[in-house]
C-alpha positions in Angstrom: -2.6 -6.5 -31.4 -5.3 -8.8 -31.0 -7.8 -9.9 -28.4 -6.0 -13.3 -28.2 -2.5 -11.5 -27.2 -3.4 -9.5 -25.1 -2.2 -9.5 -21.7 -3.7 -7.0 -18.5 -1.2 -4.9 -17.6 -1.3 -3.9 -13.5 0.1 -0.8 -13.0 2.4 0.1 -9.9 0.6 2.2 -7.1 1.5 4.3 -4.5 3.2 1.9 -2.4 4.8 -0.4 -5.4 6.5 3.0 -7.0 7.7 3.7 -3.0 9.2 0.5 -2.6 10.7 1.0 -5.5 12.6 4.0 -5.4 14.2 2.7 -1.6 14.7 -0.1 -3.9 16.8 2.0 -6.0 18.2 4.3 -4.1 19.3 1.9 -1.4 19.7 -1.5 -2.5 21.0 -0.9 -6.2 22.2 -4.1 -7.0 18.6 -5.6 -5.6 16.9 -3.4 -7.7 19.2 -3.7 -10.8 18.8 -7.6 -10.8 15.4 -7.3 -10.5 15.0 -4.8 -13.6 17.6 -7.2 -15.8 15.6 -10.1 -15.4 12.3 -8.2 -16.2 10.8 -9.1 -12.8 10.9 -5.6 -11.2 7.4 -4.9 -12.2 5.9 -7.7 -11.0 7.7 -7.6 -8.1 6.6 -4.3 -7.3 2.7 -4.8 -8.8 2.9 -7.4 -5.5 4.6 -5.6 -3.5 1.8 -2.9 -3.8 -1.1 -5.2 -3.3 0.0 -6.4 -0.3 1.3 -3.1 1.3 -2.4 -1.9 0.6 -4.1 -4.9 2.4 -2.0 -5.0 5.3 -2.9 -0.8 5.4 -6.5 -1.8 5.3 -6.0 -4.4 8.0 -4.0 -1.8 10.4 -7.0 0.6 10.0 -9.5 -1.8 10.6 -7.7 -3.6 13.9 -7.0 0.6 14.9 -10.9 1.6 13.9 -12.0 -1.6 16.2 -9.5 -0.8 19.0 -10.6 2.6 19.3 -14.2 2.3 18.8 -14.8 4.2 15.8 -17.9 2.3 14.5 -20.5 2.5 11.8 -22.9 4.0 14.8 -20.3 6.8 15.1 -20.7 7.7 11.6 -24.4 7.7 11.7 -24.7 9.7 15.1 -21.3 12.6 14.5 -20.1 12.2 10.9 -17.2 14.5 11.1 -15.6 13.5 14.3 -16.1 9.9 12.2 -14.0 11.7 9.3 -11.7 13.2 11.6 -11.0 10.1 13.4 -10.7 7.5 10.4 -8.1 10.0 8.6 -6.1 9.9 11.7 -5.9 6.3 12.4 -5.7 6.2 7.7 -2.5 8.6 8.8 -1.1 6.6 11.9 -1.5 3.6 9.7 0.2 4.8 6.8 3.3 5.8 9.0 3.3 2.1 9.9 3.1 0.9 6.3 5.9 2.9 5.4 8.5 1.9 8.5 7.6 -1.6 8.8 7.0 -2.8 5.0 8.8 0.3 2.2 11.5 0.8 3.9 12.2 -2.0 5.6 
């Protein structure tokens, strides 16, 4: 293959490949017209991009609400850490419920 034909391939992430198998598991024909057509992967390369900026924009609206600030970081690192991976958690939760399985 040369340079001229070759066309990026995105891979699927985390959320695209979760999406997916609710996809599959509980909206078969959905997922099975979407696989025929050759538009599954696409689909789900989207689908992944966006679950993963509205997960950035949860933690960021959470980090804001509940003050955890760049001045945090600098003044008590690990209560920092240990508050941006619970609001990264809580956010998560939210991504799943409201946008994979939804």
């Amino acid at each position: 293959m040369n340079k001229q034909n070759y066309k990026e391939v995105s891979t699927i992430g985390r959320w695209g490949r979760m999406h997916g198998r609710y996809l599959k598991d509980n909206h078969p024909v959905r997922y099975t017209v979407l696989l025929l057509s050759g538009k599954l992967n696409g689909y789900l390369v989207e689908f992944d991009q966006q679950a993963k900026k509205q997960l950035e924009l949860i933690v960021q609206q959470m980090a804001e609400r509940e003050g955890v600030t760049e001045q945090l970081k600098l003044e008590n690192q690990m209560k920092w850490v240990a508050r941006m991976n619970n609001i990264q958690s809580r956010a998560a939760e939210i991504v799943n419920h409201d946008i994979i399985y939804n």
